[in-house]
Structure formats: structure tokens, C-alpha cells
N, C-alpha and C positions, 0 to 999 in steps of 0.2 A: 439650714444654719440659722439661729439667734439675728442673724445681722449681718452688713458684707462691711468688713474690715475696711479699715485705708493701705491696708499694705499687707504684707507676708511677715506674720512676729517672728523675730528670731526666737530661737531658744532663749529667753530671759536669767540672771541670774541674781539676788539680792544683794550679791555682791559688788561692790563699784568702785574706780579707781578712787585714790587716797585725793584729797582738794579736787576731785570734779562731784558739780551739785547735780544731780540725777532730778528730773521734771515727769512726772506723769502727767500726759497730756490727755483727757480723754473729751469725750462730747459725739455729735450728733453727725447727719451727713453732713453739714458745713465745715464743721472740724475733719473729716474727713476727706474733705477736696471733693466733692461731689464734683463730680463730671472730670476734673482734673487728673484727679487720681490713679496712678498712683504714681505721675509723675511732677504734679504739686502737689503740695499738701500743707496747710498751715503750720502743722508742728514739723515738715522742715525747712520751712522761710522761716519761721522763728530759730529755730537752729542754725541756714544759716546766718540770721543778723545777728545772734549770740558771738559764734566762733567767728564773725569779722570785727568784733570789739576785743582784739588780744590781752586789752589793761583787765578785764573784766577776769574773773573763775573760770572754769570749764564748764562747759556744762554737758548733760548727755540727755536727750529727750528719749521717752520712750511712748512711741507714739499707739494710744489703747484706743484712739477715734474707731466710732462704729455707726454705720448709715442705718437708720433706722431704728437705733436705739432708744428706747423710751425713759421715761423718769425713775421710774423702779428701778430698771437694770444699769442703771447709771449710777446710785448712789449703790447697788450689789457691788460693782465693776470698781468704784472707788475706793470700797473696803476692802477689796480680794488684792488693788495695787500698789494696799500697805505691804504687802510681803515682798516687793519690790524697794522696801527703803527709802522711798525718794525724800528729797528736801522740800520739795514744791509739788502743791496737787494741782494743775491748770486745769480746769474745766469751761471749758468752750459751750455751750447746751442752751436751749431753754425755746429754740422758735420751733421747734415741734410738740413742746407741751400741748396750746391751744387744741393741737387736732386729737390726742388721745384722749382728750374732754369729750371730744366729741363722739366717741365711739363711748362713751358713758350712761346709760338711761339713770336718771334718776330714780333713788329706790324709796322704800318705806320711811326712811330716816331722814328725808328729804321732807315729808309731807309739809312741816312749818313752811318751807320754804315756797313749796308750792302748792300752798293753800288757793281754793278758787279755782276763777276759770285759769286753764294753761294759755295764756295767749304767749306771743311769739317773744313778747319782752321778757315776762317772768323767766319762760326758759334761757334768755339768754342770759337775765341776771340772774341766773341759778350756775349756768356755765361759767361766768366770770368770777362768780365767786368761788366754785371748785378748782378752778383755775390759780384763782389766785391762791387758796388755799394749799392746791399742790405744790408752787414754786415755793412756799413760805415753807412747806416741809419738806422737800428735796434742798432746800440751801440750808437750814439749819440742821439737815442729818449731814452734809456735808463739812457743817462748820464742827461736827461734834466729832464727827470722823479727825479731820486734821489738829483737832486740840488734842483728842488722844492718844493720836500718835505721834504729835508737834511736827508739824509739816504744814510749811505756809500754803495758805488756800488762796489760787485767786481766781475768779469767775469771769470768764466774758460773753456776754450777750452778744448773739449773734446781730449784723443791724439790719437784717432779711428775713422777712418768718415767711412760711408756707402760704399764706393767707394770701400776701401780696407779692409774692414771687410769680413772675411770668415764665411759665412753663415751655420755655423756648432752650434748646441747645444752644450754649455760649459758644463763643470762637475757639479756636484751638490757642492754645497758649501766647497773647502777642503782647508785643511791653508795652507797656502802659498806653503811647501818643495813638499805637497802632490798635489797641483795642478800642479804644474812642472812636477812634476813624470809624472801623467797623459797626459799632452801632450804629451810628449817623448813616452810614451808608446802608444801613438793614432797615433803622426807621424812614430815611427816605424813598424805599423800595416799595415799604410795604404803606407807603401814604400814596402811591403813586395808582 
């Protein structure tokens, strides 16, 4: 498979009830509820905080998050969930860009860049700037996407990237006071 889903798609239809606003929600394993899944998952706490606000619209998410998914197939995935009509494109994405940099060798076209000797800076200011230059054209193909189809684009940056995420299994689903506990009582376990 391309990537493991946040859920099981239903059959999808372009069609949507009359005053509810339809949201494609797409993005990365974060958006996805990594480790959670697929009994949380961001695009349905935002669903439900939506439908416990009754004064507000209807809304319908339809949740496209896929673990694993890269830059490319994210701004594909964006444009394939115009045929889904929605009013809003949410996309969640962007702390996995850094590492598909990484799997990048610099090619011929690079050489200005990395004129000289390769010491360890050049290469990494050769990665921050493909870097940056990736996110700068993944959000404006995005932004070109939702003008042509008029559908509000809102982006959110995940506030956890790969880089500094500690590779440890989270707790099993506990509200809020009790997942605190939790770490405190895992950091004092393992200071011990």
C-alpha cells in the first residue's frame, strides 16, 4: 500500500447534504492519530468540537490523513479531493518534509550550491534550503489548487516533527490530568 490510512474510507460520494459544509481533511501520520488510531484521530475531535457547537453549520469531515505520506502525494491527494466538493481543504502536514530531504543526494544542478569542499555545513545548508524550497512549493500548489476550485485552504503545522520526537509508545488514551500523571511517573521511572 502507498501508506496506512487513519481509518476504513467509506464509499465516498461528491454529493452532500443541502447547508452541511463538507472539510477534507488530509495530512501526515500526525493527522492521522499515530498510535491512536483509529480510535482518535484529529479529524474526529475536530468533528466532534464542530457538532457540539449547534449555533454553528453542519459540518461533514472526511477524513483522507495517511501515515506516511510525503509532499508529492499530498498535493496529488489534494487535487484527486476536489471531486469530493468540499468547502474547506484542512491540511495538517509538513513535520515529515525534513526527513524526505533526506533521502535526497544532491545532483548536477546543485553544483553552485555545493561548490568546494562538501563539509558538513554546506550539506546541511544545501538541505535547508531544499527544504525550504519544498514547503514553499507544496503550499503554493496547494494554494492554486483551492483558488481554482474556491474552497478555503487552511494549513496546520504539526508542533512535533520527527527530528525531536522521542520514539517511545504513548499511553493508551487517558484524559488529559491522567496522561500528565503518566509521563511524570515514566520520567521518574526511568531517572530512577
Amino acid at each position: 500500500p502507498e501508506g496506512l490510512w487513519s481509518g476504513r474510507l467509506p464509499e465516498l460520494s461528491p454529493d452532500k447534504e443541502a447547508g452541511c459544509k463538507r472539510i477534507c481533511f488530509l495530512g501526515e501520520s500526525a493527522a492521522a492519530g499515530y498510535f491512536y488510531a483509529p480510535h482518535m484521530t484529529p479529524a474526529k475531535a475536530l468533528e466532534r468540537k464542530l457538532s457540539s457547537n449547534s449555533s454553528i453549520d453542519e459540518f461533514e469531515i472526511i477524513d483522507l490523513a495517511c501515515v506516511d505520506i510525503d509532499a508529492t502525494r499530498l498535493v496529488d491527494l489534494a487535487l484527486k479531493s476536489m471531486q469530493l466538493n468540499p468547502d474547506i481543504l484542512l491540511v495538517f502536514a509538513g513535520n515529515n518534509w525534513p526527513q524526505s530531504m533526506a533521502k535526497r543526494m544532491p545532483t548536477s544542478k546543485d553544483a553552485g550550491l555545493l561548490a568546494g569542499d562538501l563539509r558538513a555545513n554546506t550539506l546541511a545548508n544545501y538541505y535547508h534550503k531544499a527544504g525550504a524550497s519544498l514547503a514553499t512549493a507544496v503550499v503554493e500548489d496547494l494554494k492554486q489548487i483551492a483558488k481554482h476550485f474556491e474552497v478555503e485552504l487552511i494549513f496546520v503545522i504539526p508542533e512535533i516533527n520527527l527530528k525531536d520526537w522521542e520514539r517511545h509508545t504513548p499511553p493508551p488514551l487517558l484524559p488529559a490530568s491522567e496522561e500528565e500523571r503518566w509521563h511524570s511517573l515514566k520520567t521518574d521511572a526511568l531517572n530512577k
